[in-house]
Every structure is written in structure tokens, then in C-alpha cells.
ChimeraX commands (.cxc) that place a marker at each C-alpha (Angstrom):
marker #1 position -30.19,-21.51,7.22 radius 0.5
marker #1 position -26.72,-22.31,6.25 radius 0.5
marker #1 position -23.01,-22.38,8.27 radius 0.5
marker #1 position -21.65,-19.60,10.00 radius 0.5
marker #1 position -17.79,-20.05,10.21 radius 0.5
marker #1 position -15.55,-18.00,11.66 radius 0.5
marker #1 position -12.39,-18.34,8.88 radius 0.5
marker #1 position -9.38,-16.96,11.01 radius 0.5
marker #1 position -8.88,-18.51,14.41 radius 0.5
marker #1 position -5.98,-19.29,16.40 radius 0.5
marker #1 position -5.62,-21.26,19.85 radius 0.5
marker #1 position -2.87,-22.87,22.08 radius 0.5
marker #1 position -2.52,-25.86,19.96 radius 0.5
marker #1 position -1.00,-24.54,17.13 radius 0.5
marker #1 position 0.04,-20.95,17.96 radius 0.5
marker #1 position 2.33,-19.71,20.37 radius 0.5
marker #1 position 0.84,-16.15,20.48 radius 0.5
marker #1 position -3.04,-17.61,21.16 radius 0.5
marker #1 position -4.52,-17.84,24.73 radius 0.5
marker #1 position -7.70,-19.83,23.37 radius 0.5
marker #1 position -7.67,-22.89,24.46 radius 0.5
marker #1 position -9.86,-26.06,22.66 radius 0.5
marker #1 position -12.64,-25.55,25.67 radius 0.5
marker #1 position -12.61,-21.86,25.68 radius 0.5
marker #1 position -12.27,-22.01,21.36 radius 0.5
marker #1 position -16.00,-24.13,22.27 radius 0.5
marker #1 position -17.51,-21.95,24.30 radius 0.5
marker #1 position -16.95,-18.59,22.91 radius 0.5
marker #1 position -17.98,-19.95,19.53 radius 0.5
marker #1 position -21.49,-21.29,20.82 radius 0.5
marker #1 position -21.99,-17.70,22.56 radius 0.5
marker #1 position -21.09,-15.63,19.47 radius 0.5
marker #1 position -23.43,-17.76,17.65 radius 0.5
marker #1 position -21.37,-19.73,15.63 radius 0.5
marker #1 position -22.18,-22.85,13.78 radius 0.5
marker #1 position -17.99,-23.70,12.88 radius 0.5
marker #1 position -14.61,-22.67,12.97 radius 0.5
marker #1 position -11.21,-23.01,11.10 radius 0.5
marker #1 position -8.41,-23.51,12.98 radius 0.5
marker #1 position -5.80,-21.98,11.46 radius 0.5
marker #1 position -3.02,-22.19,13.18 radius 0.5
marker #1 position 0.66,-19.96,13.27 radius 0.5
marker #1 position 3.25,-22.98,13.77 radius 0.5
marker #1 position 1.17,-26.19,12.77 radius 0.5
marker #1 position -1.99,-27.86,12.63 radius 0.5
marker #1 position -3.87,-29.87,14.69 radius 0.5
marker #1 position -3.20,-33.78,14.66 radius 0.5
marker #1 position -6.51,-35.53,13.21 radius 0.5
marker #1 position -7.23,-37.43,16.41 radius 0.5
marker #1 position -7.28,-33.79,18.32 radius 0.5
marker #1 position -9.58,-32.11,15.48 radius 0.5
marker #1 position -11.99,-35.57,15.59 radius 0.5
marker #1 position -11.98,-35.20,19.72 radius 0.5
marker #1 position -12.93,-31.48,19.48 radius 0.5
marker #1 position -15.45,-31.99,16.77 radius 0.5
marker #1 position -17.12,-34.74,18.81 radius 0.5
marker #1 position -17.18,-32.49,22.23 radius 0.5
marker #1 position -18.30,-29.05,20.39 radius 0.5
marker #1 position -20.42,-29.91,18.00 radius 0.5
marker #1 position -18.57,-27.37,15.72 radius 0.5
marker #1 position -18.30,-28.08,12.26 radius 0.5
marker #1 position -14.48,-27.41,11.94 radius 0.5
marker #1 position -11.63,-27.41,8.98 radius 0.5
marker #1 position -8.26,-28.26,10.16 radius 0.5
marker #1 position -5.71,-25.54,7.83 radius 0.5
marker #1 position -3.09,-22.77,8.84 radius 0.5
marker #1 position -1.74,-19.37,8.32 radius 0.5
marker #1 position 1.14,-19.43,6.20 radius 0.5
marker #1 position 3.33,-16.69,6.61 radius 0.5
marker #1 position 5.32,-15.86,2.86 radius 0.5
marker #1 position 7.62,-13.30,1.49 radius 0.5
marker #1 position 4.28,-11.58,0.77 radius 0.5
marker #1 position 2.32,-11.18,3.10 radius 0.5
marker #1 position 0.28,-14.35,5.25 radius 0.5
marker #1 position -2.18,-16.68,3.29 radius 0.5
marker #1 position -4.75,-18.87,5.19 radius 0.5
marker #1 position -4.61,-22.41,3.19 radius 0.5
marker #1 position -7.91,-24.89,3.90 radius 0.5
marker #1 position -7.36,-28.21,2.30 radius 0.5
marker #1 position -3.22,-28.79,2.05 radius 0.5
marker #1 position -2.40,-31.49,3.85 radius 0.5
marker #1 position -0.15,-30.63,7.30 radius 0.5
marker #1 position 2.82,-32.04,6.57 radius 0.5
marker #1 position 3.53,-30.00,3.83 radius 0.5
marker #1 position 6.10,-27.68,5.78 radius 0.5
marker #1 position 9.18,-25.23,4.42 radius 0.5
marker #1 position 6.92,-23.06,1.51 radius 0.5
marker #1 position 7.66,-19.48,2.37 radius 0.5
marker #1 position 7.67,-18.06,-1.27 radius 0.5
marker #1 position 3.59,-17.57,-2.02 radius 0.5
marker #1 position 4.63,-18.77,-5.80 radius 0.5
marker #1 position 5.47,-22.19,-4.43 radius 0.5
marker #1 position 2.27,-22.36,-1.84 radius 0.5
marker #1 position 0.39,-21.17,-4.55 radius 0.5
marker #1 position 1.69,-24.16,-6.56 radius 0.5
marker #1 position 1.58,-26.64,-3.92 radius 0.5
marker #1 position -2.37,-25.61,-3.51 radius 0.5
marker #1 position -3.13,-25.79,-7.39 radius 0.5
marker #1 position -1.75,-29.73,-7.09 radius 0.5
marker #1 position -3.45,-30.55,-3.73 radius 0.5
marker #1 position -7.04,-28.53,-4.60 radius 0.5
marker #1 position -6.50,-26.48,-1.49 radius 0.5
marker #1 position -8.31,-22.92,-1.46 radius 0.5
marker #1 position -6.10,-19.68,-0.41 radius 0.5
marker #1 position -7.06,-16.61,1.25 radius 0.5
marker #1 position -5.42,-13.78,1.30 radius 0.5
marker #1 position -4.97,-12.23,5.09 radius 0.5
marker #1 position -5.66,-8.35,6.29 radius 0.5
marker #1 position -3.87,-7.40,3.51 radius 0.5
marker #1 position -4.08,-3.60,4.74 radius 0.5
marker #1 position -3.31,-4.12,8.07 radius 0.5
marker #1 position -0.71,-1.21,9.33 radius 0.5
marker #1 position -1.79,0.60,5.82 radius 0.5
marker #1 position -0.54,3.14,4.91 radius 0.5
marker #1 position 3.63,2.25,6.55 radius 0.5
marker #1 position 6.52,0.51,6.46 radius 0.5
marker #1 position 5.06,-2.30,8.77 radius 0.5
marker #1 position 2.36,-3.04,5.70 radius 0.5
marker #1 position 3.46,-6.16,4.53 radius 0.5
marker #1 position 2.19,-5.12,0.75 radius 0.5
marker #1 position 2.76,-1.54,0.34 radius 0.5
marker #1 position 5.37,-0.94,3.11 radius 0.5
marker #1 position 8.17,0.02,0.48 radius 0.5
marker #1 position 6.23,2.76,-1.31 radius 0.5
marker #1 position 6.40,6.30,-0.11 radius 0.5
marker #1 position 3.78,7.11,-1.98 radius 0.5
marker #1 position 1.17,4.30,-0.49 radius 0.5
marker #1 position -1.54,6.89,0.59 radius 0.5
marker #1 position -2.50,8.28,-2.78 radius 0.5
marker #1 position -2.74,5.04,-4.18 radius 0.5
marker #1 position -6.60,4.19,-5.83 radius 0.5
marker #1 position -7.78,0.85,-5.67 radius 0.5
marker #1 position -7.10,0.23,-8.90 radius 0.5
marker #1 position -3.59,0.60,-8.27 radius 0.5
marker #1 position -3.05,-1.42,-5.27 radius 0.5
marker #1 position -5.28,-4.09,-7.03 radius 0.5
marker #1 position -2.47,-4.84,-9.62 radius 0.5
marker #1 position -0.41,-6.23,-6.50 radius 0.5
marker #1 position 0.90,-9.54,-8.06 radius 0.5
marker #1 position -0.25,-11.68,-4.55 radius 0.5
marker #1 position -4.04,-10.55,-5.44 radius 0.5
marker #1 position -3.33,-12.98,-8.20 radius 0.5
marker #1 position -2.38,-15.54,-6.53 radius 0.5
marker #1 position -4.44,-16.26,-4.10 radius 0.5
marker #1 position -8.81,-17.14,-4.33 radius 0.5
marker #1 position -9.94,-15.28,-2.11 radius 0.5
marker #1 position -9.64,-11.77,0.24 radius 0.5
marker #1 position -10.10,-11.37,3.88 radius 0.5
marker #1 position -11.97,-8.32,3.61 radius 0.5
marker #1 position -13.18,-8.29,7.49 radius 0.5
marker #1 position -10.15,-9.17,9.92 radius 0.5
marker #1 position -11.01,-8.81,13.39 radius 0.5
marker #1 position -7.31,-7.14,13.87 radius 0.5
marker #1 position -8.15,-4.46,11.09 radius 0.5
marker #1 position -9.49,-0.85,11.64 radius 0.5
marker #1 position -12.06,-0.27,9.83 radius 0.5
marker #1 position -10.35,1.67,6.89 radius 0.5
marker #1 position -8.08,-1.57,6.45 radius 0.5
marker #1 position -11.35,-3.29,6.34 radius 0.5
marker #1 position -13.02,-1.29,3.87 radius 0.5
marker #1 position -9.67,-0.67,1.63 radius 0.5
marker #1 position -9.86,-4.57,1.23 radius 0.5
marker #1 position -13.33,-4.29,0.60 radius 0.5
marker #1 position -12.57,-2.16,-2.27 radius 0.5
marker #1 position -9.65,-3.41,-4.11 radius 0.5
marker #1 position -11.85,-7.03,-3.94 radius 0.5
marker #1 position -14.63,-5.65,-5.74 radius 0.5
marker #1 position -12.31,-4.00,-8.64 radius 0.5
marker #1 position -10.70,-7.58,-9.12 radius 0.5
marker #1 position -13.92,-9.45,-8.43 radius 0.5
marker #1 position -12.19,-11.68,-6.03 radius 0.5
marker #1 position -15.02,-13.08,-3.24 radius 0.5
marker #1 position -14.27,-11.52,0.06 radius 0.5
marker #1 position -14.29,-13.78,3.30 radius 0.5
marker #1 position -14.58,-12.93,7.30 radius 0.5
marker #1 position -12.71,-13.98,10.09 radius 0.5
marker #1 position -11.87,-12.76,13.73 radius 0.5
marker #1 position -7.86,-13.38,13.64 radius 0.5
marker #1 position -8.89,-14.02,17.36 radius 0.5
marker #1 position -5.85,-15.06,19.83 radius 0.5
marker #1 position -8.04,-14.18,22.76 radius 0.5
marker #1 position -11.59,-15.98,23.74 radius 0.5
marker #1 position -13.53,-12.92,23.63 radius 0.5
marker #1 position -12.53,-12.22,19.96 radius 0.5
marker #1 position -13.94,-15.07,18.66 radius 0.5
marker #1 position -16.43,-14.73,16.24 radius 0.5
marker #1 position -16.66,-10.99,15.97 radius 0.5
marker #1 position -16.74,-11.63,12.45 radius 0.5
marker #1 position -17.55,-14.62,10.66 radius 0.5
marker #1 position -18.30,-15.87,6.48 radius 0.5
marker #1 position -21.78,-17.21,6.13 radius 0.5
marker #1 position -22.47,-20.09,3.88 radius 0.5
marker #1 position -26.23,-20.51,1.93 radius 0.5
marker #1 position -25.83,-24.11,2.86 radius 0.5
marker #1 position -25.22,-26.32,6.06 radius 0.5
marker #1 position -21.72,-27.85,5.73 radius 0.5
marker #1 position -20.68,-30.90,6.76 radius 0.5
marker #1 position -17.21,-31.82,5.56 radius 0.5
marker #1 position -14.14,-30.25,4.95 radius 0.5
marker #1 position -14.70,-31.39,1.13 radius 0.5
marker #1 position -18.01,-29.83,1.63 radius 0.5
marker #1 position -16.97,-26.06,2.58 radius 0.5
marker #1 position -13.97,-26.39,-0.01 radius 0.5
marker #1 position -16.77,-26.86,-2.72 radius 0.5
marker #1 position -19.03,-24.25,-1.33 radius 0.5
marker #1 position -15.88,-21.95,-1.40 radius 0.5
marker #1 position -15.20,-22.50,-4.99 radius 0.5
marker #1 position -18.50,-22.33,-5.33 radius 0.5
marker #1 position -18.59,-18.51,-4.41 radius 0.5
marker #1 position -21.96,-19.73,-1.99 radius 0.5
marker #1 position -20.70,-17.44,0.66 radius 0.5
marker #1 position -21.09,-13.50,2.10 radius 0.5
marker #1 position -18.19,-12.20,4.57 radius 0.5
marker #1 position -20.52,-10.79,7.82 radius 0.5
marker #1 position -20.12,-9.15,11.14 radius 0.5
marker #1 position -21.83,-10.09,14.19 radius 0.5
marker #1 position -24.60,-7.43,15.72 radius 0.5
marker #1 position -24.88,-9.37,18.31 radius 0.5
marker #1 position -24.91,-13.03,19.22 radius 0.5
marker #1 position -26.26,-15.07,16.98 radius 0.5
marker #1 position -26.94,-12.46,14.73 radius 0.5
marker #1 position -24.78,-11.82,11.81 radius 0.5
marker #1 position -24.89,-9.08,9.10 radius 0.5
marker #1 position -23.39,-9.88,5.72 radius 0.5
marker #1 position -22.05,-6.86,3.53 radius 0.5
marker #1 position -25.37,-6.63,2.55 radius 0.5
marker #1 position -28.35,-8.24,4.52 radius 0.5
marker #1 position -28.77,-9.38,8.21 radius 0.5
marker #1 position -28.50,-13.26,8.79 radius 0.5
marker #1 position -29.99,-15.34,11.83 radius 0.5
marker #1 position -28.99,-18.95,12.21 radius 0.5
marker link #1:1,2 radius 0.2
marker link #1:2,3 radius 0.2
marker link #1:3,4 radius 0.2
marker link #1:4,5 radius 0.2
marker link #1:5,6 radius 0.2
marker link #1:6,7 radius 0.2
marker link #1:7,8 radius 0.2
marker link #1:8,9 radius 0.2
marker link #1:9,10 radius 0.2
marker link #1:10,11 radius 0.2
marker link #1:11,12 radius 0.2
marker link #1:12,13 radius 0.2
marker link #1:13,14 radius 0.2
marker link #1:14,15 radius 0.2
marker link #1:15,16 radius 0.2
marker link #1:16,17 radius 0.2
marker link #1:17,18 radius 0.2
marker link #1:18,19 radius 0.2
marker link #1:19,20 radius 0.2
marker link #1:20,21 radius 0.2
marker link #1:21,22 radius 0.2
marker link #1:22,23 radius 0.2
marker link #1:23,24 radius 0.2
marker link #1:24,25 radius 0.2
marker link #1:25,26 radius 0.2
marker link #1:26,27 radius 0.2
marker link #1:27,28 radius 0.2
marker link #1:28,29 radius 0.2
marker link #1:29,30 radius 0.2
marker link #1:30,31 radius 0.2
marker link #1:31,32 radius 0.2
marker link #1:32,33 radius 0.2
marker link #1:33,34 radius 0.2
marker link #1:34,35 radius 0.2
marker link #1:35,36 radius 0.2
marker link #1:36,37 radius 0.2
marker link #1:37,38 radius 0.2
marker link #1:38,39 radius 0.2
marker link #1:39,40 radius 0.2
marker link #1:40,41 radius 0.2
marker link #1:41,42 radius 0.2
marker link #1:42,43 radius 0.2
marker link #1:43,44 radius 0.2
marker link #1:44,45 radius 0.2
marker link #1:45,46 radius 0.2
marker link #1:46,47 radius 0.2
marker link #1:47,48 radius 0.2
marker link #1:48,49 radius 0.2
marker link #1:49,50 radius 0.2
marker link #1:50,51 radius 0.2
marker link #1:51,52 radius 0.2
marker link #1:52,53 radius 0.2
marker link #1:53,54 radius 0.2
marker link #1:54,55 radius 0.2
marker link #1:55,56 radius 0.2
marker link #1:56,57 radius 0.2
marker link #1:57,58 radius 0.2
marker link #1:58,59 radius 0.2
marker link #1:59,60 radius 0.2
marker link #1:60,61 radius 0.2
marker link #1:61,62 radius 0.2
marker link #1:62,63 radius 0.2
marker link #1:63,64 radius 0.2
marker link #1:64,65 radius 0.2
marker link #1:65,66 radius 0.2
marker link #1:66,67 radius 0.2
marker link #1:67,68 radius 0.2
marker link #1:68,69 radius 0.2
marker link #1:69,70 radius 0.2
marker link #1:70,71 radius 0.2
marker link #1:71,72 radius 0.2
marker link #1:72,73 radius 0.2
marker link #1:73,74 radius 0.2
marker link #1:74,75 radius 0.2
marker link #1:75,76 radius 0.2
marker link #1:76,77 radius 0.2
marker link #1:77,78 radius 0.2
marker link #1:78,79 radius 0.2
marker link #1:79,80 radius 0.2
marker link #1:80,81 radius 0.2
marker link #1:81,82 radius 0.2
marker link #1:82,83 radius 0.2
marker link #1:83,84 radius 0.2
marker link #1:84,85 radius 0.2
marker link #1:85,86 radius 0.2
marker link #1:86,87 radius 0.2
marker link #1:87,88 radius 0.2
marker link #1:88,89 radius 0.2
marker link #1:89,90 radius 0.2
marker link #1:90,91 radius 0.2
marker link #1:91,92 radius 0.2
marker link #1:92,93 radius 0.2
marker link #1:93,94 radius 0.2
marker link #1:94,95 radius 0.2
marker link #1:95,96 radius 0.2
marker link #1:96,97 radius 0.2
marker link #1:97,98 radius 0.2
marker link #1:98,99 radius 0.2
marker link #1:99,100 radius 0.2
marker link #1:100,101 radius 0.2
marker link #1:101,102 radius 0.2
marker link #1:102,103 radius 0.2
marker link #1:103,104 radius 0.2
marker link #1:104,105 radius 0.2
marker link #1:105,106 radius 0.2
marker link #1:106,107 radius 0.2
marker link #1:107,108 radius 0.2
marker link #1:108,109 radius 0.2
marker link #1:109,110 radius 0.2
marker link #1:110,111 radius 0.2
marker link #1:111,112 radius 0.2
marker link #1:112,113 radius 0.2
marker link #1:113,114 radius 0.2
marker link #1:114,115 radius 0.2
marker link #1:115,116 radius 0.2
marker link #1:116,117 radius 0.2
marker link #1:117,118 radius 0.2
marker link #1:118,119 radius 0.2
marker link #1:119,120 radius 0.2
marker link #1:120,121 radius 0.2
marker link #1:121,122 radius 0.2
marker link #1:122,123 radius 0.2
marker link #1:123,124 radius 0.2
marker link #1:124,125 radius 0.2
marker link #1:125,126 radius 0.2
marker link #1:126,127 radius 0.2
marker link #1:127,128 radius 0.2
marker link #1:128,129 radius 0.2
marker link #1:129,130 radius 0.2
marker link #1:130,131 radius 0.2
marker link #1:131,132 radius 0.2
marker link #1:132,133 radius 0.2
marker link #1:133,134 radius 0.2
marker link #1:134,135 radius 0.2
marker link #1:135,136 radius 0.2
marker link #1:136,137 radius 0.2
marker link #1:137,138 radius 0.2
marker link #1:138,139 radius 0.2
marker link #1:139,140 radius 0.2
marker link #1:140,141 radius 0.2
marker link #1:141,142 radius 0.2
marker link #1:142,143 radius 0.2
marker link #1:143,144 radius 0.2
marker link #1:144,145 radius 0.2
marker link #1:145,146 radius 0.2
marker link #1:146,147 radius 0.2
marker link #1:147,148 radius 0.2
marker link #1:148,149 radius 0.2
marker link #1:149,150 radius 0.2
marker link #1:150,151 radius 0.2
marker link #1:151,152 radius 0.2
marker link #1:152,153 radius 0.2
marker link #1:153,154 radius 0.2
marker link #1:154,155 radius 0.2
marker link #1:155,156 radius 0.2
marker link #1:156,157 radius 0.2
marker link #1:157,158 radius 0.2
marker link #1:158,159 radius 0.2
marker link #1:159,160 radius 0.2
marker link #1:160,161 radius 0.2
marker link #1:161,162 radius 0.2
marker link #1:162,163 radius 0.2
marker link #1:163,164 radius 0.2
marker link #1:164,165 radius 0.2
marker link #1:165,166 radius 0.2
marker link #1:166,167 radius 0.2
marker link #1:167,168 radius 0.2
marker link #1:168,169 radius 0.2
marker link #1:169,170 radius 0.2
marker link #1:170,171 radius 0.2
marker link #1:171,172 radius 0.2
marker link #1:172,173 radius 0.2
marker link #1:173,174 radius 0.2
marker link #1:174,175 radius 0.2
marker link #1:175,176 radius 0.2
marker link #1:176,177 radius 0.2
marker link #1:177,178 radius 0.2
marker link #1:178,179 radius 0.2
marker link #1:179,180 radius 0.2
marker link #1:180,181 radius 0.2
marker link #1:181,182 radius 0.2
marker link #1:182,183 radius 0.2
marker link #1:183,184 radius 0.2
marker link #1:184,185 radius 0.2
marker link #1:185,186 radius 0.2
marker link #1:186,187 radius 0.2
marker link #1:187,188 radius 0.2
marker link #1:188,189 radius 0.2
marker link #1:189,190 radius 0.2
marker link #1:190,191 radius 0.2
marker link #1:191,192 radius 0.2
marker link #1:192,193 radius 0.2
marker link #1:193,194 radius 0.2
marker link #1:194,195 radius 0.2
marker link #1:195,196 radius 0.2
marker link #1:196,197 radius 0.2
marker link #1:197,198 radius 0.2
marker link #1:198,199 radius 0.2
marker link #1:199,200 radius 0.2
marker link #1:200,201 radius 0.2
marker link #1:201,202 radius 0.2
marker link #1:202,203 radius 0.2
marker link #1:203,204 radius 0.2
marker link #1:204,205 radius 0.2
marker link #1:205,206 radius 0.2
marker link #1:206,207 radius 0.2
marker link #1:207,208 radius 0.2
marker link #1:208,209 radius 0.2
marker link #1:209,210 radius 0.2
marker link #1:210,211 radius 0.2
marker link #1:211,212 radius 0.2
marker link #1:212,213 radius 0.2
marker link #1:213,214 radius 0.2
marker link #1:214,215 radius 0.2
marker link #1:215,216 radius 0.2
marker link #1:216,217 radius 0.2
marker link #1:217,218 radius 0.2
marker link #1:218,219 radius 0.2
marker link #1:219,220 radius 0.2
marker link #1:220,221 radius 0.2
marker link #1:221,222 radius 0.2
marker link #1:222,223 radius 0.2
marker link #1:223,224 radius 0.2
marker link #1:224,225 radius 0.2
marker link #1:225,226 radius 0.2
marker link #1:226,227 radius 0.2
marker link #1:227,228 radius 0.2
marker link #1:228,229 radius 0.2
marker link #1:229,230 radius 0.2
marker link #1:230,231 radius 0.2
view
């Protein structure tokens, strides 16, 4: 059985909106059944000593990235090193992440959609009667690696709208809870085929494409897109 790893998480380390803190972030990711995390913080990431400390006293597997917020939209990066700072055009992230190997991932990119508060679409009038096709010729679907196509913020029509536009690009589609509250963690998570155990490792396995996005059914038991998965 391979990782479990809940791709989207956010505590009081890093992000001032998060009430997870590193012992709750431990907890609630054992009791959804978890075998990782990625801390991916709002305002900056974790210093190495803190990630090695919480490593040691979880026994998580965890990647140490962040949630970039750009005139696009938000991109998760895993791999760029954290004192990169001061990118908030996606061109230059994406850049920045082609000459560091980092991996991007595009955030709930329908969250709020259809409406001016979509961070995408919110200038069109016409948003609604757009097919997937369409909104798949969105220049930041180019520019990133991969598609958050379960957000644990996202209705289920945001969900499944990402759902859709990944499959007409053939972009790989990744899971995470966005949780900024203990009991979110882990409602969804993206399940690996094998057991990670580096940063370098999941980066790989991410290029790879060796992953399915999933929801949890209940703890410990996670359902990719297309089959149920037990760890």
C-alpha cells in the first residue's frame, strides 16, 4: 500500500487564517487515516528544524511548500526553496519552478464559480454557459502541472467542473482538504502507488503521474476517482 497525503493544509505556523496547530495538524491526520501531509502554508514556510521536530514526533511523512497567491489565481509550489519570496505574477513562479524542479498545482480553480469573486472567470458575464473546453484554454491551465480537482473548500460542482476541464487537457488531478480547522483535515487526500519517503521522493512520484486524487469514506478509508483504497 502506498502514501496517503493530504496536498493542501494550513496551520498556525505559517498562516494567519489556520487554527491547526503542529499537535492538533498530528492528531487529526492519524484519525483521518493519513500516512502524510504538505504544509502549505499562506505567509511562509516552516523553518527546517520545525518540519524535522514535527516529522520526528508524528511520524508523518511531510513536504515543507506553500500557497502562492498570483495575479491568477493561488498555486501550491512543493520543492522551491522558502526563501524565494516577492513572485506574484504566475509567469515568473512558473519560471522560478522550471529552474528549481519544483512541481505546481493549480488551487480550486472554480471556487465561487460562476461570479465575480472567481478568481479565473470572474470578469466574464457569460461564465455559466461556458463548456469545458472553453474554460480549459485558460492560459494558467498551462502553466501549472497539475489540478486540484478535490478542494475541501469546493462544492461539489466546483469539484467536478475541475474534474472536467482536467480530463479535456489531460492534466493529473490532485486532492487536498484546504483545511484551516482540525476537523477538516484529511477529508480529502492524493494517494500514491508507492510508500514515500523524501521530499525528492513524492516530487518524482508526482512527475511520475503514480498518483489518484481520493476522498475519505471514512477513516482510513479512501476512495480514489475510481476505486476504494485502504492503507
Amino acid at each position: 500500500m502506498g502514501s496517503i497525503i493530504d496536498l493542501h493544509i494550513h496551520t498556525i505556523v505559517g498562516s494567519m487564517d489556520s487554527d491547526i496547530s503542529p499537535k492538533r495538524l498530528a492528531e487529526s491526520a492519524k484519525a483521518a487515516g493519513l500516512t502524510g501531509v504538505a504544509l502549505t502554508e499562506h505567509m511562509s514556510q516552516w523553518l527546517p528544524d520545525e518540519v524535522e521536530k514535527f516529522r520526528e514526533e508524528s511520524g508523518l511523512f511531510v513536504f515543507n511548500a506553500r500557497e502562492w497567491s498570483t495575479d491568477m489565481g493561488h498555486i501550491i509550489v512543493l520543492g522551491l526553496d522558502r526563501e524565494v519570496r516577492g513572485l506574484a505574477r504566475v509567469r515568473d513562479l512558473r519560471r522560478a519552478c522550471e529552474e528549481n524542479g519544483a512541481y505546481m498545482i493549480l488551487c480550486h480553480p472554480f471556487r465561487y464559480y460562476p461570479g465575480p469573486s472567481n478568481f479565473l472567470f470572474g470578469d466574464r458575464r457569460d461564465a455559466d454557459g461556458l463548456a469545458p473546453e472553453v474554460l480549459a484554454e485558460h492560459p494558467l491551465f498551462h502553466l501549472v502541472d497539475a489540478i486540484e480537482v478535490l478542494n475541501g473548500g469546493c462544492i461539489e460542482r466546483e469539484n467536478e467542473l475541475a474534474q472536467e476541464v482536467a480530463q479535456v487537457l489531460g492534466r493529473p488531478g490532485v486532492a487536498g482538504s484546504d483545511a484551516h480547522m482540525p476537523m477538516e483535515v484529511g477529508r480529502y487526500g492524493t494517494v500514491f502507488e508507492k510508500e514515500l519517503e523524501s521530499e525528492q521522493d513524492m516530487l518524482a512520484e508526482l512527475r511520475a503521474g503514480r498518483f489518484q486524487a481520493a476522498r475519505r469514506l471514512e477513516p482510513g478509508v479512501f476512495e480514489p476517482l475510481e476505486q476504494p483504497v485502504r492503507p
